[in-house]
N, C-alpha and C positions, 0 to 999 in steps of 0.2 A: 504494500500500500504506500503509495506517494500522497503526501499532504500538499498541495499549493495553498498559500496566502498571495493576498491581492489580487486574485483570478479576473478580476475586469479592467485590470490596470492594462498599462501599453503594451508592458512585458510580459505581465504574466497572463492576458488569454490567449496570448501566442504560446506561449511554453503548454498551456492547457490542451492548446489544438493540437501540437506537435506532441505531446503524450497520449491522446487521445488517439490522434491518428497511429499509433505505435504499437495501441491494444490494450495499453496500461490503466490498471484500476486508481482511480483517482479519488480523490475526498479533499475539497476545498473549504476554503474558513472565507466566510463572505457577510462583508456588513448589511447589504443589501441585496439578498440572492436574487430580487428579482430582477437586478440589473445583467445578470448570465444569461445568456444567448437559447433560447428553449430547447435547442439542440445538443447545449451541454449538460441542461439542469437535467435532463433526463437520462445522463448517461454517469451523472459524477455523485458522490455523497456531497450534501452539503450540511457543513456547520453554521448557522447563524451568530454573526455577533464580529466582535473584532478578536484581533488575533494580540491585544494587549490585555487579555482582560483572563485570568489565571484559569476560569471554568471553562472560556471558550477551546484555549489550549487542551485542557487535561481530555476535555474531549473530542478534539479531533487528532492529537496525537498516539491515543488509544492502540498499537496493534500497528502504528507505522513502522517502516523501516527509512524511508526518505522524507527531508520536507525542505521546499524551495521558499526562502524566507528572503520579504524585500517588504522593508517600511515603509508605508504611503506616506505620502507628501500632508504634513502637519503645518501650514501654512500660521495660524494661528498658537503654534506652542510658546511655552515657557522660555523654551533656548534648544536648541539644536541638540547640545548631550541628552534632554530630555526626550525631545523628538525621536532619535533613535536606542540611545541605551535605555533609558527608564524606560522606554518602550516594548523594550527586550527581553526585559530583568522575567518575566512571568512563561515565557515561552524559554529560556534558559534554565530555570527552574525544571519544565516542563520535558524535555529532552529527557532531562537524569531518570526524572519521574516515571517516566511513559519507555525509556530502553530507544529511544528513536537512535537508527546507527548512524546517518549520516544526513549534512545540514549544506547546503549549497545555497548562498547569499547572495543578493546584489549587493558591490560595495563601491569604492572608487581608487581610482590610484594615486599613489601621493606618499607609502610609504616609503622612511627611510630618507625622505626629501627634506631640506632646511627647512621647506618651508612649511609642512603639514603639521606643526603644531599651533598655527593658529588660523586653520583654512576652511572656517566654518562645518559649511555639514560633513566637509570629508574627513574634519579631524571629530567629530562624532560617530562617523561612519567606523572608521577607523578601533574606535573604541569599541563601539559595536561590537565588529569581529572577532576582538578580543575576548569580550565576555562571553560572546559565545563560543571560541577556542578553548578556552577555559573547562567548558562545561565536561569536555573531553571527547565528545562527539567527532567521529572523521568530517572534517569542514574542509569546504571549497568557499573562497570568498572569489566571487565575478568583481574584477578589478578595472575598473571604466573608467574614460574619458568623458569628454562632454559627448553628446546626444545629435545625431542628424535632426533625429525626429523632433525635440526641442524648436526649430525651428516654423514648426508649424502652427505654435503659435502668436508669429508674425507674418501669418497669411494674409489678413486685409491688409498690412501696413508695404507689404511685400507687391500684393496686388493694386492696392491705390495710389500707391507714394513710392514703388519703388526704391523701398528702404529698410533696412533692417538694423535692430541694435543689440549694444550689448557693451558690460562697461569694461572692454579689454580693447589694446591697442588692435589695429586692425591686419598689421604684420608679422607678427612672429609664430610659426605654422606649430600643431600640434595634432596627436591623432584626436580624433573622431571616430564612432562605432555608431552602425545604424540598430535597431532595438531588434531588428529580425536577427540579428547575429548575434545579439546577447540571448534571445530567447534560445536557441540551435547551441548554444557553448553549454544555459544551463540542462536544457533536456540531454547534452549529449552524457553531461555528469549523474543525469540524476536516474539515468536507465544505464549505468556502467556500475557496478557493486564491485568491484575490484578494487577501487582506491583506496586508499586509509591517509592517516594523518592530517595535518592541516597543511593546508597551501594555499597561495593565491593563482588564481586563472586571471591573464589578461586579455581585454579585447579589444583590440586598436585600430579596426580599420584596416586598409591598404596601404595608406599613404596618411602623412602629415598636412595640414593644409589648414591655410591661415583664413581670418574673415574674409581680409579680401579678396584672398581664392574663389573663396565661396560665393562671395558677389559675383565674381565674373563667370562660374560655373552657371548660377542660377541665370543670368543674362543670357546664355547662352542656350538653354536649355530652355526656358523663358518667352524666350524671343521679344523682351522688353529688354530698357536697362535697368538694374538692380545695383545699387551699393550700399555700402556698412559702413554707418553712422556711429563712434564712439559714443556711449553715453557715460557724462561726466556719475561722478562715485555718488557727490551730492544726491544732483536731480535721477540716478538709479533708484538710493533708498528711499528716497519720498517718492517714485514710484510707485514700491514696493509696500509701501505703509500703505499707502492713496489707495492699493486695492486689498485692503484688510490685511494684510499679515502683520502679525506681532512686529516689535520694534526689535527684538535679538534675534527674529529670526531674518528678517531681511538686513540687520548685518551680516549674521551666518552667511547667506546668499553672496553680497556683498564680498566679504572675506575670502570665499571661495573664490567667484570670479580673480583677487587680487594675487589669491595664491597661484592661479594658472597664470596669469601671466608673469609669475617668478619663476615657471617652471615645474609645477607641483604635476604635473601629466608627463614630464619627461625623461622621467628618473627610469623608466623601462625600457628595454631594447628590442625593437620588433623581431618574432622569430614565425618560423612557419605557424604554429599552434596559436601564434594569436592575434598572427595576420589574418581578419574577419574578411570576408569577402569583398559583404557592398560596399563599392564606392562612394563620396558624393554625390559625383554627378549621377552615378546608375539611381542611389535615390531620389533626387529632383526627377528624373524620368518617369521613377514605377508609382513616388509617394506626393510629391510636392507638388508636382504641374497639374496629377489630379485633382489636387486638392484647390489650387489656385481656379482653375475650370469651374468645380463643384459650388466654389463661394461667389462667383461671378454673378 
């Protein structure tokens, strides 16, 4: 039995599809089951409720052997360590409790780097892993870059203006991972019973590639002009306040961004195993331009 949490996230109804399609017996932890696709709620166990909350765990961990664990986005928390480790602490617990043998994470990359201890959610992130390495459980932490898909929510700004932002300089290149290749790294860990200990899997993309790359790919691919607009540190977090999120957690956000353009994403060296497929540009082709079309 594999457990997934966050089964309607970006990542996780992909990992859902890709183990479903695979054969494999599933049982998800869902805040909202009836946000699951009818096609899956009829094929998967569901727990109702969240996956912080100590009864939800004890019972959907019940008789697992796998569970694919990634924190939803807590816009609104306390502080980012909250966000994801106090988040954690009951589902760590859980594990010991329940015998579950092995835990495959979303996490980010940054370890071992100068700058990841003060780089918002990833130095939370981070912590995370920990506690739950701790537990003793054989762990894989999924070790990420920023997001293709992240950019899709600057599709009107993209489609009407021609602009996209973000508060990092516009040229210093870094990997990038599209989520269909984070989801394919976790299902390939979480239907392989072979592994033990803990380790980090990374997933980087093909290539390095800076914003303004990205401008000129999405131009291309587009058939408008598109470029990437720095936004100053200031006018980001009052952004990021202006649409509800707590004040530590859009520094977290904040931080984060400041830590990748220190370099916090390039402390790993690409090798075959985490060289991901999609490219950029092949994204903007299969995800992006649709989706520009769709909102038109």
């Amino acid at each position: 039995m594999i457990v997934i949490t966050a089964p309607t996230s970006n990542i996780g109804h992909q990992v859902v599809e890709n183990l479903l399609n695979a054969g494999e017996a599933l049982r998800v932890i869902a805040r909202e089951p009836t946000r699951l696709a009818p096609n899956v709620r009829e094929r998967v166990e569901v727990v109702a409720g969240t996956h912080a909350d100590t009864a939800v765990v004890d019972e959907a961990f019940e008789g697992a052997d796998s569970v694919f664990w990634l924190v939803p986005s807590d816009p609104k928390a306390e502080s980012a360590e909250a966000s994801y480790v106090d988040f954690s602490r009951p589902a760590c617990a859980a594990f010991k409790r329940r015998g579950v043998k092995r835990v495959v994470a979303i996490s980010a990359l940054g370890r071992g780097t100068s700058v990841a201890a003060n780089a918002g959610h990833v130095t939370a992130s981070l912590a995370m892993c920990d506690l739950i390495a701790a537990t003793g459980v054989d762990f894989r932490a999924l070790t990420l870059p920023g997001f293709m898909d992240n950019t899709l929510r600057q599709v009107d700004s993209i489609r009407d203006r021609g602009v996209f932002n973000w508060p990092l300089p516009g040229d210093p290149k870094n990997p990038m991972c599209a989520t269909r290749d984070i989801a394919a790294a976790a299902t390939r860990l979480l239907l392989d019973a072979n592994w033990s200990g803990t380790g980090d899997v990374a997933v980087l993309g093909p290539e390095d590639i800076s914003l303004n790359d990205m401008a000129e790919i999405m131009t291309g691919v587009l058939g408008k002009p598109v470029r990437f607009e720095q936004t100053p540190d200031d006018v980001f977090k009052a952004q990021m306040t202006g649409f509800g999120m707590s004040e530590p957690m859009a520094q977290a956000l904040l931080d984060m961004a400041v830590a990748k353009s220190r370099g916090l994403d390039n402390g790993v060296r690409r090798t075959p195993e985490s060289n991901s497929p999609t490219s950029f540009r092949q994204w903007c082709e299969d995800t992006l331009k649709p989706a520009v079309l769709r909102s038109a």
